[in-house]
C-alpha positions as CSV (number, residue, x, y, z in Angstrom):
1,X,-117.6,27.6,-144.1
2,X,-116.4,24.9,-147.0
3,X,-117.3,21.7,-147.0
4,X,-115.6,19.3,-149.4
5,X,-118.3,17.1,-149.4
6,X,-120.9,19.4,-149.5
7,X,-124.1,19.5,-151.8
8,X,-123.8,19.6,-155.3
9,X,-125.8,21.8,-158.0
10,X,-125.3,20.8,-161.5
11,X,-121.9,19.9,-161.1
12,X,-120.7,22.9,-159.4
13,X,-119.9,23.0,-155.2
14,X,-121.6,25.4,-153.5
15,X,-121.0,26.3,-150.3
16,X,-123.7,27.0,-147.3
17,X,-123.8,30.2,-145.5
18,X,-127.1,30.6,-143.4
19,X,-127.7,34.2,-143.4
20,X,-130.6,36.0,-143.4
21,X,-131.0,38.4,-146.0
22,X,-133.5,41.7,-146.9
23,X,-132.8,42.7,-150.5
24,X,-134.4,46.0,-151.5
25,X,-133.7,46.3,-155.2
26,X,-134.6,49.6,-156.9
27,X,-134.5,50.6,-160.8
28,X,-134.9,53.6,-162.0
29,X,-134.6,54.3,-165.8
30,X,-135.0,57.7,-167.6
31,X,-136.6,56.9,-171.1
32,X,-135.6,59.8,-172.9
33,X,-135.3,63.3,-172.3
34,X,-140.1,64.0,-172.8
35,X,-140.5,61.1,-170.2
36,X,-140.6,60.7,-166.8
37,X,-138.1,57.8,-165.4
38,X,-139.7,55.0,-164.0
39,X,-139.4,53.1,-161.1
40,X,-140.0,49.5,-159.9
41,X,-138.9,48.2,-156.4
42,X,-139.1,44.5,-155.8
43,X,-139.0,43.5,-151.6
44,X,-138.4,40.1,-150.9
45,X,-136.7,38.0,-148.3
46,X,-133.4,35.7,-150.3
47,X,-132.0,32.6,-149.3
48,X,-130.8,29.5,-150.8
49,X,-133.7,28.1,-152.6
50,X,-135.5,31.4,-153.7
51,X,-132.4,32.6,-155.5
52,X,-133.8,31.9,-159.1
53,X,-137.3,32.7,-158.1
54,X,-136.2,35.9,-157.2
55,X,-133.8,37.0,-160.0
56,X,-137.1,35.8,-162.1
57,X,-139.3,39.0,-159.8
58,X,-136.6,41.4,-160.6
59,X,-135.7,40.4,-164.2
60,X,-139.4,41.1,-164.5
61,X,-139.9,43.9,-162.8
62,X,-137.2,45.7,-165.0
63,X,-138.6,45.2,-168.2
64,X,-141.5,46.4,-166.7
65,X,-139.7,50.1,-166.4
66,X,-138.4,49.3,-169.7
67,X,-141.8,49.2,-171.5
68,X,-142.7,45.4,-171.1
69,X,-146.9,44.4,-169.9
70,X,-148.1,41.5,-168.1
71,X,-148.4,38.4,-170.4
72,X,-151.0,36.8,-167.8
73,X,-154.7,37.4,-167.5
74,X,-156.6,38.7,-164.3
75,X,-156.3,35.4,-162.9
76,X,-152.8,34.8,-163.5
77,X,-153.1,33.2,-166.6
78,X,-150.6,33.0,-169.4
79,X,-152.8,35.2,-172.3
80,X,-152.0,33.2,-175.2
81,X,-150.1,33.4,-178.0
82,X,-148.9,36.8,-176.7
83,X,-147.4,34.9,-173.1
84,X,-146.2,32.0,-175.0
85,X,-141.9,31.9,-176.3
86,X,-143.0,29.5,-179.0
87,X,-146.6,30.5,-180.0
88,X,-146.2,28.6,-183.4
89,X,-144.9,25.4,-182.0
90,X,-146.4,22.2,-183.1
91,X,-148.1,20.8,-180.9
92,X,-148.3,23.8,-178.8
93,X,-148.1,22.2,-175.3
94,X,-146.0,21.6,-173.1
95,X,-144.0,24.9,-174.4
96,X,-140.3,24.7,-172.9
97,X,-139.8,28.0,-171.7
98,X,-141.5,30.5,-169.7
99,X,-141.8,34.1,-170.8
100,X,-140.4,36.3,-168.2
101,X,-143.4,38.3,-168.1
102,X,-146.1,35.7,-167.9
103,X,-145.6,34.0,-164.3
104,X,-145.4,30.4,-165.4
105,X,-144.2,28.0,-168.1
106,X,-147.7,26.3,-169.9
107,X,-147.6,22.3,-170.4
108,X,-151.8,22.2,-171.1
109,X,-154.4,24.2,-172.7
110,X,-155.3,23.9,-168.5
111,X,-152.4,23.6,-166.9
112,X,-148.7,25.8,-165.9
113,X,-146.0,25.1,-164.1
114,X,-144.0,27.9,-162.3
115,X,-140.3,28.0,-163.5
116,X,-137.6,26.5,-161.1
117,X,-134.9,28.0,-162.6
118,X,-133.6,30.6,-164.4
119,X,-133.3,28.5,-167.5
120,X,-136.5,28.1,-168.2
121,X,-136.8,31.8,-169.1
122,X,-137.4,33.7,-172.4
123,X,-138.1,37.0,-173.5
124,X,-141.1,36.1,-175.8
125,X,-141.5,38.2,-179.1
126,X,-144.5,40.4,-178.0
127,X,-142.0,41.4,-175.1
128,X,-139.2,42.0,-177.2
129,X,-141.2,44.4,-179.6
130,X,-142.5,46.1,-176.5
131,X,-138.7,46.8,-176.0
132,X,-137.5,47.9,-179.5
133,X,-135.4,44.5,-179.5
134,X,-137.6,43.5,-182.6
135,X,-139.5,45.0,-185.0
């Protein structure tokens, strides 16, 4: 359905369909020829306002069966300065990005915010050596 007057998102029209859907997402990449492939599955439920949310589980999730860790502690914690896109940024807090594999975007030695949208993400360069991307 189109509505000319519909809600805007950055500039753009959107249109509203209210579906339910179930998306099953499944990776499963051979490293080389010595490894077993890998697999990550991400299950969650999709509609309009969990669309960035969720491309943020799966974008993680993949670099996981690339190679990538967790950049967050036992309790969920960014682990600092691995976690952190610009660990040598003065001062240090709020940082403006989240890396994709910590689960939220530090603003405080205390305190995180989750990211809203998928601009807030970053590979960070821990991540990105885990990869092969750097060196």
């Amino acid at each position: 359905m189109r509505s000319d007057n519909g809600p805007k998102k950055r500039g753009r029209r959107f249109f509203l369909v209210q579906v339910s859907i179930l998306l099953f997402v499944l990776f499963v990449v051979v490293l080389n020829a010595e490894q077993e492939g890998r697999i990550g599955i991400v299950d969650v439920e999709l509609d309009a306002s969990m669309v960035d949310l969720t491309l943020f589980v799966v974008a993680h999730e993949l670099m996981h069966t690339l190679g990538a860790s967790d950049k967050y502690d036992a309790n969920g914690r960014t682990i600092v300065p691995d976690g952190l896109v610009e660990p040598d940024r003065t001062p240090l807090y709020p940082q403006r990005s989240a890396v994709v594999m910590a689960r939220n975007r530090p603003v405080s030695a205390s305190a995180e915010a989750t990211p809203e949208t998928l601009d807030e993400l970053a590979v960070g360069s821990s991540t990105a050596k885990e990869l092969g991307w750097l060196r």
